[in-house]
DOVEX-721484 format. One record per residue (C-alpha): residue number from 1; residue in one letter; x, y, z. Coordinates in steps of 0.25 Angstrom, whole numbers, m for minus. Example, Ala and Ser with C-alpha at 12.3 -4.5 7.8 and 13.67 -1.06 7.14 Angstrom:
% residues 2
<1, 'A', <49, m18, 31>>
<2, 'S', <55, m4, 29>>
***
This chain:
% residues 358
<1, 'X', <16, 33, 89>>
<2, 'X', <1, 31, 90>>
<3, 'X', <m8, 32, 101>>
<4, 'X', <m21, 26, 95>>
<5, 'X', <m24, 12, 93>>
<6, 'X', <m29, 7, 79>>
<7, 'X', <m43, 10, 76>>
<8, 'X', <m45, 0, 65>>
<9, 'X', <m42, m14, 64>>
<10, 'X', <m42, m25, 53>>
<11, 'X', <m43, m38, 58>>
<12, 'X', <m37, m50, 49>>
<13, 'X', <m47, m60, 52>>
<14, 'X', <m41, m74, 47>>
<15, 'X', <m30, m78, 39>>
<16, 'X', <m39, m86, 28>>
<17, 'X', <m49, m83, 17>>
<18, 'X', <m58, m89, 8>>
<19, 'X', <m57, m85, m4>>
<20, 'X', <m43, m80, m13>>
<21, 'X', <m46, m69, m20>>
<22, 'X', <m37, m63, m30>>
<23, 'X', <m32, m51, m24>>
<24, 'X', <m30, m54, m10>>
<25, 'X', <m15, m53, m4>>
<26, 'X', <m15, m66, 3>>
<27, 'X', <m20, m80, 0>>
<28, 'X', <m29, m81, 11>>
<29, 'X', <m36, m94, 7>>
<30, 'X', <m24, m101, 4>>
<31, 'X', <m14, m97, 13>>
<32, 'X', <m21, m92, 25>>
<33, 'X', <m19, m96, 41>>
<34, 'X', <m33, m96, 47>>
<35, 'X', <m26, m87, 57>>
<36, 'X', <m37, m79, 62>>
<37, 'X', <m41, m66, 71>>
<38, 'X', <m51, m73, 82>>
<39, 'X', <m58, m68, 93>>
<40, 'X', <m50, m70, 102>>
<41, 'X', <m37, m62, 96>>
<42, 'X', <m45, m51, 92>>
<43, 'X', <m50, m49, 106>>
<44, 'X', <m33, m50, 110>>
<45, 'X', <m31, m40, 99>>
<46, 'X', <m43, m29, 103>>
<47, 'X', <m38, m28, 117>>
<48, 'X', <m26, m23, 113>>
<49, 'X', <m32, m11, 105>>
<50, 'X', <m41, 0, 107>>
<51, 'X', <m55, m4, 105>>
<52, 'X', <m60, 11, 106>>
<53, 'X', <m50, 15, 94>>
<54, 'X', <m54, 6, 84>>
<55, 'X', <m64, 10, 73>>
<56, 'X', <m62, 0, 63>>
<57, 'X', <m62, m17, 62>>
<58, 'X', <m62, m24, 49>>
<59, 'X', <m62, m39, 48>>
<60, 'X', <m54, m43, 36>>
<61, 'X', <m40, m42, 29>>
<62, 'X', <m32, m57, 30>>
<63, 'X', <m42, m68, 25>>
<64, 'X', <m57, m70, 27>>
<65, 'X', <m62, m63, 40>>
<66, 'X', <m75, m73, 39>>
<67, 'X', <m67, m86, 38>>
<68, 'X', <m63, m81, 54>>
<69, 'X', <m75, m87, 63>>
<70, 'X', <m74, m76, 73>>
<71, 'X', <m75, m64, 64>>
<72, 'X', <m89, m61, 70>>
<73, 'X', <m85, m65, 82>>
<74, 'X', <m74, m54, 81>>
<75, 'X', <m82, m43, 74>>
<76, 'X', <m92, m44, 87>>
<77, 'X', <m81, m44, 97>>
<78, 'X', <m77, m30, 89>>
<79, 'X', <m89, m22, 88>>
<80, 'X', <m90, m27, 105>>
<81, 'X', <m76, m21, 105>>
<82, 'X', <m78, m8, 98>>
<83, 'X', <m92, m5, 95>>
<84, 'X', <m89, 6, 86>>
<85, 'X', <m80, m3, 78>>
<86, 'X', <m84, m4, 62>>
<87, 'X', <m79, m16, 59>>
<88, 'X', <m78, m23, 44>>
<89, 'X', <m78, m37, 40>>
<90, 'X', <m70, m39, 27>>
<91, 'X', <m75, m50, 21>>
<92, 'X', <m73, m60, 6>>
<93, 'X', <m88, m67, 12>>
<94, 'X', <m84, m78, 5>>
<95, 'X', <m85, m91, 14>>
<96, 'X', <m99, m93, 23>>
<97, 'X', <m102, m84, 32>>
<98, 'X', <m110, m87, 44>>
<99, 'X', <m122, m77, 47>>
<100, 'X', <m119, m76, 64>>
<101, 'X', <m106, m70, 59>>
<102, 'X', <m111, m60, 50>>
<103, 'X', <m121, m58, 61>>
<104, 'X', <m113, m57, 73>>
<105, 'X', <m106, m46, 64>>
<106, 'X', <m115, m37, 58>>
<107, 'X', <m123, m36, 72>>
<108, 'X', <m105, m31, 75>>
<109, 'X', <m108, m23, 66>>
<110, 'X', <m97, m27, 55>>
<111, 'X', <m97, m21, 42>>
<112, 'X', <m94, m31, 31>>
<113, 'X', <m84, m30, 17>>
<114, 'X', <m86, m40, 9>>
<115, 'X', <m75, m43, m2>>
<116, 'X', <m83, m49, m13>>
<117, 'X', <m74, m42, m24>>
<118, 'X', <m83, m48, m37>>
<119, 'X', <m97, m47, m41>>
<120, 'X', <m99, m61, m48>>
<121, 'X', <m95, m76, m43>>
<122, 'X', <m86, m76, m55>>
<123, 'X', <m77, m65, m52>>
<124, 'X', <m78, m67, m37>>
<125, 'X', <m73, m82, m40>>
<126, 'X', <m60, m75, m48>>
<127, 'X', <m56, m64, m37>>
<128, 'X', <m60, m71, m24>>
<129, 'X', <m55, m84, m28>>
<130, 'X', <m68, m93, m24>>
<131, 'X', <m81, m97, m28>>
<132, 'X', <m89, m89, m18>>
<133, 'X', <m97, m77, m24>>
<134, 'X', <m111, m83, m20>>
<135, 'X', <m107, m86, m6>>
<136, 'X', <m101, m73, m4>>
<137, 'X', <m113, m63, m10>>
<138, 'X', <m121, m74, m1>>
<139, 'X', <m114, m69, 13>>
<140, 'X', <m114, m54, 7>>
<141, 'X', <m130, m55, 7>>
<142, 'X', <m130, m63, 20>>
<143, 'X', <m123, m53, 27>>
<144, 'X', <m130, m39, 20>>
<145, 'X', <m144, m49, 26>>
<146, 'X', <m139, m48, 40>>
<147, 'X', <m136, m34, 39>>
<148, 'X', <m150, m32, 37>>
<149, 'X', <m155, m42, 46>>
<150, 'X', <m149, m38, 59>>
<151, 'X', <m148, m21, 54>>
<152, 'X', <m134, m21, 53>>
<153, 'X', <m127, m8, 54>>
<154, 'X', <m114, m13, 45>>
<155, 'X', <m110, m10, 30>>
<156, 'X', <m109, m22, 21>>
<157, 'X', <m100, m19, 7>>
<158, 'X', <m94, m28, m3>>
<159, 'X', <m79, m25, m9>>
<160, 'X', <m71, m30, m23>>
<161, 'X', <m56, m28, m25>>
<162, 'X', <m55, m22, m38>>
<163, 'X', <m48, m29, m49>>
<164, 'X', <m50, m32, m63>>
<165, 'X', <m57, m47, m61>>
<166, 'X', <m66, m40, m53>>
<167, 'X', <m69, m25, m58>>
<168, 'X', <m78, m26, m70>>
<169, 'X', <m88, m33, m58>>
<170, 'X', <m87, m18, m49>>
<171, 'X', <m101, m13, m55>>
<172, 'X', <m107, m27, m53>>
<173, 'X', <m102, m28, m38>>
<174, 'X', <m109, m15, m34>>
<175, 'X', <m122, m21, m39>>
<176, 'X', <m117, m34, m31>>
<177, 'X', <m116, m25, m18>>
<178, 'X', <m130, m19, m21>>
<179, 'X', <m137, m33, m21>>
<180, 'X', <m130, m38, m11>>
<181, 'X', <m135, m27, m1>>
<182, 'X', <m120, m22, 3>>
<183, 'X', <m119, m8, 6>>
<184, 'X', <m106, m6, m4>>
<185, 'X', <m96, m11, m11>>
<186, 'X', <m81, m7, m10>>
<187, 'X', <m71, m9, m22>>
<188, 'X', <m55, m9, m20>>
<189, 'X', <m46, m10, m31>>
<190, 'X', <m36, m24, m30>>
<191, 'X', <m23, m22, m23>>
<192, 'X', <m14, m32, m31>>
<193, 'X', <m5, m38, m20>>
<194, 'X', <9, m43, m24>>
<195, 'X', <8, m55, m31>>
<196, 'X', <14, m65, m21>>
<197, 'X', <3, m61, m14>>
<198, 'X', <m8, m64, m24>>
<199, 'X', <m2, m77, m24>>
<200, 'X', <m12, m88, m20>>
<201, 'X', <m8, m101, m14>>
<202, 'X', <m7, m110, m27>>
<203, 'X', <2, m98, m33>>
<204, 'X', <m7, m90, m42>>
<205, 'X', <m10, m76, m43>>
<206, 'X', <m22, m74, m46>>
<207, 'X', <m24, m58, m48>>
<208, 'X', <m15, m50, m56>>
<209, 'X', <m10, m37, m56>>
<210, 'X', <m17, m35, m66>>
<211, 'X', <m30, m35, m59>>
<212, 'X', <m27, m22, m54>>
<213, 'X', <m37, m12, m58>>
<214, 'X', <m26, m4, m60>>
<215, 'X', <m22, m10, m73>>
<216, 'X', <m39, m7, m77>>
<217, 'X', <m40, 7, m71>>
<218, 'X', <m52, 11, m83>>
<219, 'X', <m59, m2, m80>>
<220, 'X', <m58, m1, m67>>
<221, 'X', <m64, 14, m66>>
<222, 'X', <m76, 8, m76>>
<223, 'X', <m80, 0, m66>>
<224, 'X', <m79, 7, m53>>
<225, 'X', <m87, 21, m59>>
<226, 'X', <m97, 10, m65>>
<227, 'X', <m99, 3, m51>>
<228, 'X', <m99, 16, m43>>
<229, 'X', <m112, 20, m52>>
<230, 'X', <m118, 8, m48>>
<231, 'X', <m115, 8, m34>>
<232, 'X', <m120, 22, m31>>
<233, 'X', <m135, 15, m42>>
<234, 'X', <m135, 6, m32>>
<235, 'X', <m134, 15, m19>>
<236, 'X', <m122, 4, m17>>
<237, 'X', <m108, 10, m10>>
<238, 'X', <m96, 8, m17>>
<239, 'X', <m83, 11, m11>>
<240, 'X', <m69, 11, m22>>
<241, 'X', <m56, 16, m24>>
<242, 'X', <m54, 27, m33>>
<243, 'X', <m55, 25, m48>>
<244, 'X', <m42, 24, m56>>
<245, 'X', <m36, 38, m62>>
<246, 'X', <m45, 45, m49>>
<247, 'X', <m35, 44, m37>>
<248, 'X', <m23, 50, m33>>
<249, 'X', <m10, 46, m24>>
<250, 'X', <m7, 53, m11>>
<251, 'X', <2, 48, 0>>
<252, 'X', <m1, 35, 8>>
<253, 'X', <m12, 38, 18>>
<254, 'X', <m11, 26, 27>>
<255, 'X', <m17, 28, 41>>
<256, 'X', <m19, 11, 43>>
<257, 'X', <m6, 12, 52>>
<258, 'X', <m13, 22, 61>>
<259, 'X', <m25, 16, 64>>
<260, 'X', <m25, m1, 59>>
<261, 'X', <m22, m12, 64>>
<262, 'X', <m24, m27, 54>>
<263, 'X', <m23, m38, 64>>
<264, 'X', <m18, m51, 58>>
<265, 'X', <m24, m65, 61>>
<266, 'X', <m15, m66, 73>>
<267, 'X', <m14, m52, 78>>
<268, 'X', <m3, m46, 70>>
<269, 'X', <m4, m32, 63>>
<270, 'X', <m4, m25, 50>>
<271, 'X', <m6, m13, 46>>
<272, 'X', <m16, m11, 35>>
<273, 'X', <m25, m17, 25>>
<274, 'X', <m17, m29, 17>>
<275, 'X', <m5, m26, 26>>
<276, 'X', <m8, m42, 32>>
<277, 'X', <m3, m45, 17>>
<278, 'X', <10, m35, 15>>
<279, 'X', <13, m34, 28>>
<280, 'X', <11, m49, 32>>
<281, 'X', <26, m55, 30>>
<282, 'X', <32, m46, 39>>
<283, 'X', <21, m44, 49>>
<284, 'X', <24, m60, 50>>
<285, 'X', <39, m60, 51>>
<286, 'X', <40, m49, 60>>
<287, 'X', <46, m39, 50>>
<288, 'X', <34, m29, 53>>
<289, 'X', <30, m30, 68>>
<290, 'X', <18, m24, 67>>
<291, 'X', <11, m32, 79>>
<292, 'X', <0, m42, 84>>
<293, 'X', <m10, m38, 92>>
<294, 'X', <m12, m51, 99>>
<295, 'X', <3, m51, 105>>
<296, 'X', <6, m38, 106>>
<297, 'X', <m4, m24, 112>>
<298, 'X', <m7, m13, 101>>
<299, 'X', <3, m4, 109>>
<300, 'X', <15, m12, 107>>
<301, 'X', <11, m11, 91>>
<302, 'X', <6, 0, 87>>
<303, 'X', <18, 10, 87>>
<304, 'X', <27, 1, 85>>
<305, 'X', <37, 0, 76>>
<306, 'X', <29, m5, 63>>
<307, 'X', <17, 3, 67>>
<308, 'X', <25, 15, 67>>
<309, 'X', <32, 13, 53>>
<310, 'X', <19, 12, 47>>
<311, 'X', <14, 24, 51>>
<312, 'X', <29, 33, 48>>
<313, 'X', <26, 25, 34>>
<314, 'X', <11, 30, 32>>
<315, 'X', <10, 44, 41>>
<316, 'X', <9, 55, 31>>
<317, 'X', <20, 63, 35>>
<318, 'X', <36, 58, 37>>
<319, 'X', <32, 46, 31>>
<320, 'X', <43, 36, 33>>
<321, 'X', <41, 22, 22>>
<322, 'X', <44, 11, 33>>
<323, 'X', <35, 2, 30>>
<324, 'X', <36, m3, 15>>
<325, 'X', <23, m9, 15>>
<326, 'X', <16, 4, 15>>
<327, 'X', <23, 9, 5>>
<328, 'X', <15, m3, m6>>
<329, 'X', <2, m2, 3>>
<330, 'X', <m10, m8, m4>>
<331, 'X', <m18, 2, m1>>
<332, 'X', <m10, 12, m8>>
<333, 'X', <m19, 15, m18>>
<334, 'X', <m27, 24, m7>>
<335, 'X', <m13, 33, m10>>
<336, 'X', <m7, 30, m22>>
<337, 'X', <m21, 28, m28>>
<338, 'X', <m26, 18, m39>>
<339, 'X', <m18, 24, m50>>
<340, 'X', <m6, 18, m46>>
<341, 'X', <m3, 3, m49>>
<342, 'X', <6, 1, m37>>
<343, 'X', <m7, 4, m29>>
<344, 'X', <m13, m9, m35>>
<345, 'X', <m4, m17, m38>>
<346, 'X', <4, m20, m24>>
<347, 'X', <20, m20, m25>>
<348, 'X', <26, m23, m11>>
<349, 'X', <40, m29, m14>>
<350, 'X', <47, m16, m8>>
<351, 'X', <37, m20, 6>>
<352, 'X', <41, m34, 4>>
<353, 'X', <56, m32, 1>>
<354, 'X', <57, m22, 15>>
<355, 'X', <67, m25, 26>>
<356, 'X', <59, m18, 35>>
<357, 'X', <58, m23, 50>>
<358, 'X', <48, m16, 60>>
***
């Protein structure tokens, strides 16, 4: 049982997106809701946890967090709640953006991520799914101009997803980074989802396995060595996983069900990054009752049942394998490491097959 409330949150901003990249988990674009986290629930949802505990609020996960139209609304009402808060928006920047928002946040004080994952209109056309490179380097320079203009104290980085349509354009990028005025770039090798889930809403699939940077190890290593040179030239931070053949497994060290909390468009719960993907089916049908915060207090939820398998599944000693999921996490490659293909390439029929009720 724990006697301390979360201390990092990740809130799922709205159920829709703007673009349909390749290697996302869910059609978004197609087959989103437009359910949204407003103002008004996330004021229902902070009164119900402690606001001196929390360290950590990051906008993003679900759909676009710009497409919701109280995102700055809601980054301003945080930092009024917990001034020491850092808070993250995670954003593709794809569609317009209006400058009072980006104002109203970096006067909260809001850090941006900005998933650009190509460094030419062409490839960025292939991974992202829509025609919007221009605009998006547009809103980059835009935002790293108000930084300035009002003495921002935040950071502002660009990231790129990894995979073979997109790694031969890693040294490129960094130089990107560099004229843009971001302070960094931050590079994740491609989790390859089940393909059901990579399915988009006409039927295609339009990523394979085979993207994988597993299956291009040596290329993959080429590119990363030759774009950490450049970055440290530039005086550019360059944040990535380890290289292929330079990591090694060692038990699962997950400490999301300790301290996290992903809050759905409507208030219900998950438990870690991408657990709104695997998780979502039985979160909905009430398989794993893992809460809402906007019908139930934090105290009837977070030593329950589900709460409490999660962490007899992840605590380093007398684990117990409850929860399935866990057991195929994407983020396994912090613990397996990037040598092994099951790290990459997601297999979660054993999850998906599980009887379980909790």
């Amino acid at each position: 049982m724990l006697s301390y409330a979360p201390s990092s949150l990740n809130l799922l901003m709205i159920d829709r997106c703007n673009s349909g990249c390749i290697m996302c988990g869910h059609d978004y674009k197609n087959c989103g809701s437009s359910a949204a986290l407003t103002l008004d629930k996330i004021k229902t949802i902070y009164r119900k946890l402690d606001m001196d505990q929390l360290v950590e609020v990051v906008y993003g996960g679900g759909g676009e967090p710009f497409l919701n139209p109280e995102l700055a609304d809601i980054a301003e009402y945080t930092r009024k709640q917990c001034p020491a808060v850092q808070h993250t928006v995670i954003s593709n920047m794809v569609g317009s953006c209006k400058e009072q928002d980006v104002v109203k946040m970096i006067k909260s004080r809001v850090h941006f991520l900005i998933s650009v994952n190509a460094a030419s209109s062409d490839v960025f056309r292939q991974v992202a799914g829509v025609d919007a490179f221009e605009s998006v380097l547009k809103n980059i320079m835009m935002i790293v101009s108000l930084r300035e203009k009002y003495r921002g104290n935040i950071g502002i980085s660009i990231s790129i997803i990894l995979m073979k349509q997109n790694i031969a354009e890693l040294p490129k990028f960094v130089r990107l980074a560099k004229k843009l005025g971001v302070d960094g770039v931050k590079a994740v090798y491609v989790r390859v989802y089940p393909e059901k889930y990579r399915n988009k809403a006409d039927g295609t699939v339009p990523m394979l396995t085979s993207a994988s940077l597993y299956f291009h190890q040596a290329e993959s290593n080429n590119y990363i060595r030759e774009s950490e040179k450049i970055a440290k030239e530039l005086g550019i931070s360059f944040e990535h996983q380890p290289l292929f053949g330079c990591s090694q497994s060692k038990d699962r060290a997950c400490l999301e069900p300790w301290r996290s909390l992903y809050i759905g468009f409507n208030g219900e719960l998950y438990p870690c990054a991408a657990s709104e993907i695997m998780f979502m089916h039985k979160v909905e049908s009430g398989k794993y009752k893992s809460g809402n915060l906007l019908t139930q207090s934090l105290e009837d939820i977070w030593n329950n049942p589900f709460w409490q398998a999660l962490r007899k599944t992840n605590i380093g000693e007398n684990r117990e394998d409850i929860i399935p999921e866990c057991l195929c996490c994407g983020s396994s490659v912090d613990w397996w490491g990037v040598d092994v293909e099951k790290a990459h390439v997601m297999d979660w029929s054993e999850a998906e097959q599980s009887d379980l009720f909790i």
